[in-house]
C-alpha positions as CSV (number, residue, x, y, z in Angstrom):
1,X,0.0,0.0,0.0
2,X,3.1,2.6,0.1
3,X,4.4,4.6,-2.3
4,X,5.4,3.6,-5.6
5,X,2.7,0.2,-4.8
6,X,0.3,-0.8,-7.7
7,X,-3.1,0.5,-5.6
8,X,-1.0,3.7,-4.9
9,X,-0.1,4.4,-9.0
10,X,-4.2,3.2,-9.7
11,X,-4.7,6.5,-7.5
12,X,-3.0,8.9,-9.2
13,X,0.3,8.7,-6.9
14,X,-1.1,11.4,-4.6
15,X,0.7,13.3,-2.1
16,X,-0.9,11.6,0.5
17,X,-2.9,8.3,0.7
18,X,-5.6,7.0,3.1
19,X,-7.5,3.7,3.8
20,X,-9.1,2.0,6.1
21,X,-9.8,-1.4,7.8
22,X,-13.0,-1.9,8.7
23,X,-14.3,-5.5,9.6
24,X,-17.0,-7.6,11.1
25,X,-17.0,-10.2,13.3
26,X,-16.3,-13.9,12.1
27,X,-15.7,-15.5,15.5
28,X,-19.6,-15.7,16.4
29,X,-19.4,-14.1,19.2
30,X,-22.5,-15.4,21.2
31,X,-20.2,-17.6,23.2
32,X,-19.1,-14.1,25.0
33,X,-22.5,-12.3,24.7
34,X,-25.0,-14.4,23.7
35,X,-27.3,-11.5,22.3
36,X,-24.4,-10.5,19.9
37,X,-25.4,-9.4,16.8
38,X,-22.7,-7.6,14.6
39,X,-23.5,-4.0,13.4
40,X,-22.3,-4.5,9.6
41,X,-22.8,-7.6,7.4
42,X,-19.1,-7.9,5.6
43,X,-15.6,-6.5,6.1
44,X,-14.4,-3.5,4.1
45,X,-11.1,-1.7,2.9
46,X,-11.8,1.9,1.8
47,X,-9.0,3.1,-0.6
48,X,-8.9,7.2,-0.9
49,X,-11.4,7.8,1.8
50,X,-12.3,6.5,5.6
51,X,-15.6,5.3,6.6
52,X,-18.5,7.8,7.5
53,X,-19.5,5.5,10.7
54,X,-16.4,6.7,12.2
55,X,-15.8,11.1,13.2
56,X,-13.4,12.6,15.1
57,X,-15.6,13.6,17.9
58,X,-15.5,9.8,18.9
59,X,-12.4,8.5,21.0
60,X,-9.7,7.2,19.0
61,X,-5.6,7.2,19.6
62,X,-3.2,8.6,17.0
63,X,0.3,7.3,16.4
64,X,2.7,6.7,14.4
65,X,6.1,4.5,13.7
66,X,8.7,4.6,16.3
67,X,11.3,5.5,13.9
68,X,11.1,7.0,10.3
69,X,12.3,4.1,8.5
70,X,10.4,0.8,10.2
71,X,7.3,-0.2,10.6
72,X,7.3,-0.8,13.9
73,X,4.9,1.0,16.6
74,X,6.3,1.6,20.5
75,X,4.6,0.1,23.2
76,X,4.0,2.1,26.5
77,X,1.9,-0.7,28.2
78,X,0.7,-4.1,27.4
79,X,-0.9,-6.1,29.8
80,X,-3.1,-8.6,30.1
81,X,-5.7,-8.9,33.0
82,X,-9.4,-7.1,33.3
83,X,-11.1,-3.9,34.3
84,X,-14.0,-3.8,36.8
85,X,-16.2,-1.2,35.9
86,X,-18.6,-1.6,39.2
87,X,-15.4,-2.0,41.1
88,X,-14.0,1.3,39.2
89,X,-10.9,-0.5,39.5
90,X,-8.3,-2.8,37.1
91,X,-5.7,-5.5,38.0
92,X,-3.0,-6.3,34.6
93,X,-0.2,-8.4,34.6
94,X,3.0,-7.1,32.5
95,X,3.6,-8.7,28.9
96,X,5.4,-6.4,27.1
97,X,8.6,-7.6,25.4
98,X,11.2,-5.2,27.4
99,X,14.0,-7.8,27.2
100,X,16.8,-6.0,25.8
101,X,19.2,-8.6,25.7
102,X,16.4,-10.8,24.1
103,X,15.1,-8.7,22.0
104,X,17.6,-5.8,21.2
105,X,15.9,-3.5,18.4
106,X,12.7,-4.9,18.3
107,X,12.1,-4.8,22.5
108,X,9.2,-2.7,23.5
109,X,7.8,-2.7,19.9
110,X,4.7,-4.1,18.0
111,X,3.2,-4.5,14.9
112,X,-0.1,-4.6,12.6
113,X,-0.4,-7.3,10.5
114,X,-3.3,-8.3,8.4
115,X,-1.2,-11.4,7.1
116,X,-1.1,-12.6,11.0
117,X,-4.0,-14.6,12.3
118,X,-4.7,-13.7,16.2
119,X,-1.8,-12.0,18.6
120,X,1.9,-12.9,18.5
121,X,3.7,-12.9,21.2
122,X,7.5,-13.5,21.8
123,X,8.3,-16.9,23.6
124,X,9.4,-15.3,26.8
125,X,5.8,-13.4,26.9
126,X,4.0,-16.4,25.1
127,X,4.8,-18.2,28.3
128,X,3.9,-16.2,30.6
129,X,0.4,-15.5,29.4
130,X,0.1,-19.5,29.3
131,X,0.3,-19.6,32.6
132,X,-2.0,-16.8,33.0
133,X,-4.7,-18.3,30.8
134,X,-4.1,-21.7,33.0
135,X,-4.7,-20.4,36.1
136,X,-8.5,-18.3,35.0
137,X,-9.4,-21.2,33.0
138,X,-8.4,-23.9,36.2
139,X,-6.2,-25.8,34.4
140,X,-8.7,-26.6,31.3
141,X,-6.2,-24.5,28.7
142,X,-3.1,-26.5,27.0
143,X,-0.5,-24.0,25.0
144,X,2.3,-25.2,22.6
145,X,5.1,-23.2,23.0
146,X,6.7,-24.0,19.7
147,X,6.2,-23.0,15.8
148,X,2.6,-22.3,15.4
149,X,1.8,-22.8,18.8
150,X,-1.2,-21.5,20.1
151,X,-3.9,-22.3,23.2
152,X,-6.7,-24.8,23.4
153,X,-9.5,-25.2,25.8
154,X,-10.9,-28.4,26.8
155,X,-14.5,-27.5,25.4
156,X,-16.5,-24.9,23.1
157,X,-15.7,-21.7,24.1
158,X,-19.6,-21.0,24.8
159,X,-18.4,-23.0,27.9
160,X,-16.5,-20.3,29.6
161,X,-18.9,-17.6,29.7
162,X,-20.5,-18.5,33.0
163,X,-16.8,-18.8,34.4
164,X,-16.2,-15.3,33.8
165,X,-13.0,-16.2,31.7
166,X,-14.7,-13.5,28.4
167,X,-14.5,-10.7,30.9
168,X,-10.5,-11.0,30.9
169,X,-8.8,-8.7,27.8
170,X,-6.0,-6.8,27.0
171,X,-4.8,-3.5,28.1
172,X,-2.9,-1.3,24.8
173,X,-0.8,2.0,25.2
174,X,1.1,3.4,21.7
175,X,3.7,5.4,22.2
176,X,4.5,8.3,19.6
177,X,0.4,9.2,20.0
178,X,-0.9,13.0,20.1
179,X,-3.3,11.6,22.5
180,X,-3.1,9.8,26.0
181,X,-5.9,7.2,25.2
182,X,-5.5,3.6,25.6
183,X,-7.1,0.6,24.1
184,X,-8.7,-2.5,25.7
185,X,-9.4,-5.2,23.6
186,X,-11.2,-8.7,25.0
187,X,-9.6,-11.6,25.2
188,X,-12.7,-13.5,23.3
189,X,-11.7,-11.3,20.1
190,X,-8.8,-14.2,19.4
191,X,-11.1,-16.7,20.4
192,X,-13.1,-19.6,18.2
193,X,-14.2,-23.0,18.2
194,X,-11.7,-24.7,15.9
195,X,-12.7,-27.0,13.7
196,X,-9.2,-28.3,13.6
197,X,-9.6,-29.1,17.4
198,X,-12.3,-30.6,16.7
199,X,-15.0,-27.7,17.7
200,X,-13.2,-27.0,21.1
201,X,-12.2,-23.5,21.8
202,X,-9.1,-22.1,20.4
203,X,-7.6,-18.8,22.1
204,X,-5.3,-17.9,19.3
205,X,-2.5,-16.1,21.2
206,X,-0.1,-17.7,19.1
207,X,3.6,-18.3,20.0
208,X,6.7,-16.5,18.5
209,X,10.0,-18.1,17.9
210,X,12.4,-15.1,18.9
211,X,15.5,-17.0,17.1
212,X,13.7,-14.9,14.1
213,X,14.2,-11.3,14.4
214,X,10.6,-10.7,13.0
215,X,9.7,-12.6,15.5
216,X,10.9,-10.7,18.5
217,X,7.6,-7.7,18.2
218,X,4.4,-8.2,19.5
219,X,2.2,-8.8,16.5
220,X,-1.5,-7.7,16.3
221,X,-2.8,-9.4,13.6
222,X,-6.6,-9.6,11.7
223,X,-8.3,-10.7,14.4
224,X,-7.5,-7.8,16.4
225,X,-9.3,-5.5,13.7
226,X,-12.7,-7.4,14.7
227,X,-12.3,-5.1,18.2
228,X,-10.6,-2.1,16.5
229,X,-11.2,-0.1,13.2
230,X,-8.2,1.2,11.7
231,X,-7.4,4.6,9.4
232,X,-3.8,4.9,8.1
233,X,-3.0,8.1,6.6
234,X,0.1,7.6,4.2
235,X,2.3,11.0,2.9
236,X,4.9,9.8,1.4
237,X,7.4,6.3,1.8
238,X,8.1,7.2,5.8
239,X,5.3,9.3,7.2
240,X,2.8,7.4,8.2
241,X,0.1,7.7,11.1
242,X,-2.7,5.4,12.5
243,X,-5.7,6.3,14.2
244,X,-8.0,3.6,15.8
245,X,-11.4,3.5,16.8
246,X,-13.5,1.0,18.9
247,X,-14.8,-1.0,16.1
248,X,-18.9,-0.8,15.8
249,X,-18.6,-4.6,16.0
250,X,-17.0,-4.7,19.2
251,X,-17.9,-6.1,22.2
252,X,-18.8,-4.4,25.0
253,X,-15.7,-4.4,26.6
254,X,-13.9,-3.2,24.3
255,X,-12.7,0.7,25.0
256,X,-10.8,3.6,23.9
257,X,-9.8,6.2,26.0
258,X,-8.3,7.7,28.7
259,X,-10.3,6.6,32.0
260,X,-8.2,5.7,35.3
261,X,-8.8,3.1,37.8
262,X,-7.3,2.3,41.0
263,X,-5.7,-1.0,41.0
264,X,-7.4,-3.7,42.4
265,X,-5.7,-6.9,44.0
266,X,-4.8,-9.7,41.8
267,X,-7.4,-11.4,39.3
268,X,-5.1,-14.4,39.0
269,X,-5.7,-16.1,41.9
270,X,-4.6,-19.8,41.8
271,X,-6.5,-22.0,44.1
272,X,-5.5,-23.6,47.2
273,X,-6.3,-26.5,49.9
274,X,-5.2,-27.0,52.7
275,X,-4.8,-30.3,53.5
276,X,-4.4,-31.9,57.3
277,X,-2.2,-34.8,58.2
278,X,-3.6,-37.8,59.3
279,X,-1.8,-38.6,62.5
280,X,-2.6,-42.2,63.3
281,X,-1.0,-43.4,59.6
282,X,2.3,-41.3,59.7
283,X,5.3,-44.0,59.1
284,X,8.8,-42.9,59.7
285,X,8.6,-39.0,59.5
286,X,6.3,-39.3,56.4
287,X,3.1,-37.5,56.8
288,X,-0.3,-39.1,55.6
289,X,-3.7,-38.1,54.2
290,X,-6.9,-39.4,55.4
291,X,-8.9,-39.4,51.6
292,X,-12.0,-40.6,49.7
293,X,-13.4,-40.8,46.6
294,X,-16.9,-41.3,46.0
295,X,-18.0,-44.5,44.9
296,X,-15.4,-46.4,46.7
297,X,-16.2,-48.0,49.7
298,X,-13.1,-50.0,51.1
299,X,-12.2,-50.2,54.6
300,X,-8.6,-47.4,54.9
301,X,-8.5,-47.1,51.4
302,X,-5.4,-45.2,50.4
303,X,-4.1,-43.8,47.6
304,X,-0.8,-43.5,45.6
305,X,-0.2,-39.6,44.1
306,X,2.3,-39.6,40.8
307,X,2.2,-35.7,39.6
308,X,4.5,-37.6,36.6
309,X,1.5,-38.7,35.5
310,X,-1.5,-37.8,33.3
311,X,-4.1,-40.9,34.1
312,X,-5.8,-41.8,37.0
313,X,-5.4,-46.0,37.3
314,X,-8.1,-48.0,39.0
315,X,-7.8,-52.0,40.2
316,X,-10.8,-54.2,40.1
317,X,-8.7,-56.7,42.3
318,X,-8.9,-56.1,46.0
319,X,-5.7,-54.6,47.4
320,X,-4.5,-56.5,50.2
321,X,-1.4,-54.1,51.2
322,X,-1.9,-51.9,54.1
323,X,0.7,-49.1,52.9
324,X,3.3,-48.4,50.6
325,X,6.7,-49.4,50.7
């Protein structure tokens, strides 16, 4: 689309050059709002002009590339967390890619891609928002943090929205703005039952293999334009702006602006038990358990824990030992 590009000689080679990226929603996003209905039918590029749904008396945020000769945007914040709007107050965790050493150049950076499915994310940050998504899902998400890689959930994401897991999203600050707005956008925009997971829900926060210097910047890519409607204004090969908008698709969620919150305690809280030793059964120093499980009746029935492993195994032959070892 820059200067001296086929679309850009069609034009006329003007001084300047605009377009837009304006697009529905192709996730079906009942599973997050059931009521959803999209606002417009099909997704749109306008060449030469912007879209007349969006005016600058609405909230937006303006910036432009870090530097005059890449196409890389600066990131102030990026966090990942949610905002409580009863509450009036918001609990993120960091996952911006300040490693220096990892990342030299390209630390503190992003990118907009339209060739990139969901949201990359370096492997350092990749892993951290595993973990993240393991501990609000309790355990029910499995990531692959290799080529590719992206999050699964172990049923259709229409599952989750009693859990509370669709209220999590993203917090966005652009440096290099000429405003002090932010952008929110919900975690359920990179979300979709997968036919290649067989219809379970697929979070696609997908992994980045940093051995790849392109692979080292955050990447927001198309599924990020189903939350946010984007104008680029083009004058010339370096000087280039963005402006973006809350998409009229969006969920409710979704925000632009420049609202503060207090911060809240954290919204990753991973459960805990707390579990009593059973005097009469300690053996040599080794605390014991006094346990059950329903639907087994046996007289001190014990049982064996191996965190190595990924099965439960059940004997239909009655157990005559009376402890291990």
């Amino acid at each position: 689309m820059g200067r001296n590009s086929p679309i850009w000689k069609i034009l006329g080679s003007p001084t300047t050059m605009e377009y837009d990226i304006y697009m529905t929603n192709f996730n079906s996003w009942t599973f997050a709002k059931p009521d959803y209905v999209a606002s417009t039918p099909r997704s749109v590029m306008n060449v030469g002009t912007f879209s007349t749904d969006y005016t600058s008396s609405m909230s937006s945020s303006t910036f432009a590339p870090r530097d005059v000769s890449t196409y890389l945007f600066e990131l102030l914040e990026f966090g990942f967390g949610k905002t409580d709007e009863t509450a009036q107050t918001e609990y993120y965790e960091d996952l911006k890619n300040t490693d220096d050493a990892a990342y030299g150049f390209w630390a503190n950076s992003t990118s907009l891609a339209l060739n990139f499915r969901g949201l990359g994310l370096p492997s350092i940050e990749f892993k951290k928002f595993m973990n993240l998504l393991s501990i609000i899902s309790k355990g029910e998400s499995t990531c692959i943090a290799a080529k590719s890689g992206y999050c699964v959930l172990s049923d259709t994401c229409d599952a989750y929205y009693a859990t509370g897991l669709w209220d999590y999203d993203f917090k966005i600050n652009f440096g290099h703005a000429s405003t002090e707005n932010y952008i929110r956008v919900p975690l359920a925009s990179f979300a979709a039952n997968s036919d290649a997971e067989g219809g379970l829900c697929a979070i696609f926060v997908e992994f980045l293999d940093d051995r790849f210097d392109d692979s080292k910047t955050i990447i927001f890519g198309g599924m990020f334009f189903q939350s946010i409607y984007a104008q680029y204004t083009m004058a010339g090969v370096n000087a280039v702006s963005v402006t973006l908008f809350e998409n009229l698709n969006a969920l409710p969620q979704t925000y632009v602006g420049s609202k503060t919150y207090a911060t809240s305690e954290s919204v990753f809280k991973i459960p805990t038990a707390v579990l009593n030793s059973y005097a009469l059964t300690d053996r040599n120093g080794l605390p014991s358990f006094a346990a059950s499980v329903a639907g087994i009746t046996d007289y001190n029935q014990y049982f064996y824990l191996d965190f190595g492993s990924s099965h439960t195994y059940v004997w239909s032959t009655t157990c005559e030992t009376t402890s291990i070892g």
